[in-house]
C-alpha positions in Angstrom: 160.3 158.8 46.4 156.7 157.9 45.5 155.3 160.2 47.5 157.4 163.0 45.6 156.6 161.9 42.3 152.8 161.1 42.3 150.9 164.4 42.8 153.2 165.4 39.7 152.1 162.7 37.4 148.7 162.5 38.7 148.2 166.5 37.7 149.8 165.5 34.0 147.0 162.8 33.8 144.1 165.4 35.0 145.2 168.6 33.8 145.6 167.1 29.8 143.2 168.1 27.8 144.3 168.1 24.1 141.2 169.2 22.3 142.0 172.5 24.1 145.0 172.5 23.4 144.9 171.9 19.5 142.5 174.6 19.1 144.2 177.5 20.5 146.7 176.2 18.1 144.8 176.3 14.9 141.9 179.4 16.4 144.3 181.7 14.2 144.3 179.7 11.3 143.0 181.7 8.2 142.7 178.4 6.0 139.6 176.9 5.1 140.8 173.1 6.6 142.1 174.7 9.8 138.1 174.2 11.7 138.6 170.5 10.6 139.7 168.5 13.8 141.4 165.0 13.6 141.3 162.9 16.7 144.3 160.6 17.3 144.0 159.1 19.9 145.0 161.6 22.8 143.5 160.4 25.4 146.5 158.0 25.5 149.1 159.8 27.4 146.6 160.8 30.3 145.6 157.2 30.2 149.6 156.6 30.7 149.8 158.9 33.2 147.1 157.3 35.2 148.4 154.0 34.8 151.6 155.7 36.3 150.3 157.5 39.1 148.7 154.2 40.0 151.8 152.6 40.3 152.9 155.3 42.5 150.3 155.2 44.8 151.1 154.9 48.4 148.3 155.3 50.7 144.9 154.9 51.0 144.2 158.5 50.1 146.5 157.8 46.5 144.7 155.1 45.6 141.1 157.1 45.8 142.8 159.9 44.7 144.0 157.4 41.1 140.1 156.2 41.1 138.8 159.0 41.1 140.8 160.1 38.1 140.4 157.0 36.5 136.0 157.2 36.6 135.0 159.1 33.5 137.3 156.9 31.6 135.3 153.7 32.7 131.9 155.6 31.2 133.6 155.9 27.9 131.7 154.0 25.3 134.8 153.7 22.9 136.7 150.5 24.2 140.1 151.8 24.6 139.8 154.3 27.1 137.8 151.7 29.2 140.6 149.5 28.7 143.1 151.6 29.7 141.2 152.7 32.8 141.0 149.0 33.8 144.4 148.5 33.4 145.2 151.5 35.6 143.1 150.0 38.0 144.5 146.7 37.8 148.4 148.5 39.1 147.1 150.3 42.2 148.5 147.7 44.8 145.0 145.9 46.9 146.3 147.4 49.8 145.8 151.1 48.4 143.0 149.8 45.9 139.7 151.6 47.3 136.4 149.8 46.2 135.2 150.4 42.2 132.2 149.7 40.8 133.3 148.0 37.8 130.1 145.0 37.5 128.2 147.0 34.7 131.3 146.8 32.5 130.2 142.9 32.5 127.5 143.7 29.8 129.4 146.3 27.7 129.3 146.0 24.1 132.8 145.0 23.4 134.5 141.9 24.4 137.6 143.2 25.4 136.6 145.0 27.7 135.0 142.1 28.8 138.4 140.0 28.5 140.1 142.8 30.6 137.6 142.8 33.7 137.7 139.2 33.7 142.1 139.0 33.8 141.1 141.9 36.5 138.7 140.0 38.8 141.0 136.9 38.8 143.5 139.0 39.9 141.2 139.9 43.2 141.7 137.8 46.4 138.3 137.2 46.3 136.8 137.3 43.0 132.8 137.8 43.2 131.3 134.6 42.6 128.4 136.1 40.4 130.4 138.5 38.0 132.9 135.2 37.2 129.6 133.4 36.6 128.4 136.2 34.0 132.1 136.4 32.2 132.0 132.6 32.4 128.7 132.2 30.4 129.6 135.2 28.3 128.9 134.8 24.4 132.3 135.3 23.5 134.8 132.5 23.5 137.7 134.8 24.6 136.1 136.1 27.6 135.1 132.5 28.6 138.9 131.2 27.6 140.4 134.2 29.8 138.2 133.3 33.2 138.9 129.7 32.4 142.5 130.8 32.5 142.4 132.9 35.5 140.6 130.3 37.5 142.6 127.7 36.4 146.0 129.7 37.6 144.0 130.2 41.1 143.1 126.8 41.6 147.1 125.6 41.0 148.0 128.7 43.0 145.6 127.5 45.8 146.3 124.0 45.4 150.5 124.7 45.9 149.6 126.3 49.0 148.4 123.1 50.3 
């Protein structure tokens, strides 16, 4: 069934582009407002749809296929798209996860994002040692309280496997 579904939603997350889309709407409007253009936020539904087709995913070839996607979303500087991306990321199963960069996204500007690739890293079987040391020092208390969190969840996790 997933293997039916993804190239579908995967193509609604790639092929929306709603800037395009809004002005071949308005191109014939006459009225002086009509070359005025009012962003809300679409950018939404093909994050959705990649957070979707990452749920989907089913092989290896899915899961590059969902990070490949996912990339120019994790160079946005506006926080939310970058958040989204991560939390696509963060549903690709680890066995159909390929390897992403995502270390720079330590330093960006805002802290959620920081917040969100620290919940993501704990989530890792093996989180790298020297990102969790960055988040851990970070100058935000939130980003500190959420890998204080995360480790503390391993450590009982770890510890109840004993």
């Amino acid at each position: 069934m997933r293997s039916h579904l993804f190239p579908d939603v995967l193509a609604l997350a790639r092929e929306w582009d709603p800037a395009a889309q809004l002005d071949q709407r308005l191109a014939s409007g006459r009225h002086p407002l009509s070359r005025f253009r009012i962003n809300l936020g679409d950018d939404k539904l093909a994050l959705d749809a990649l957070s979707a087709a990452a749920a989907l995913a089913f092989d290896q070839a899915s899961g590059e296929a969902v990070a490949e996607a996912v990339q120019p979303y994790l160079f946005a500087h506006d926080a939310q798209p970058v958040r989204g991306a991560l939390h696509a990321v963060a549903r690709l199963e680890p066995e159909v996860r390929p390897v992403i960069g995502l270390v720079w996204l330590a330093n960006h500007a805002d802290p959620g994002v920081r917040t969100d690739l620290a919940h993501f890293i704990c989530q890792l079987p093996a989180p790298p040692a020297r990102l969790v040391e960055r988040l851990a020092s970070d100058a935000n208390p939130t980003v500190r309280e959420a890998i204080a969190l995360n480790l503390g969840r391993i450590a009982l996790t770890n510890r109840d496997l004993d």
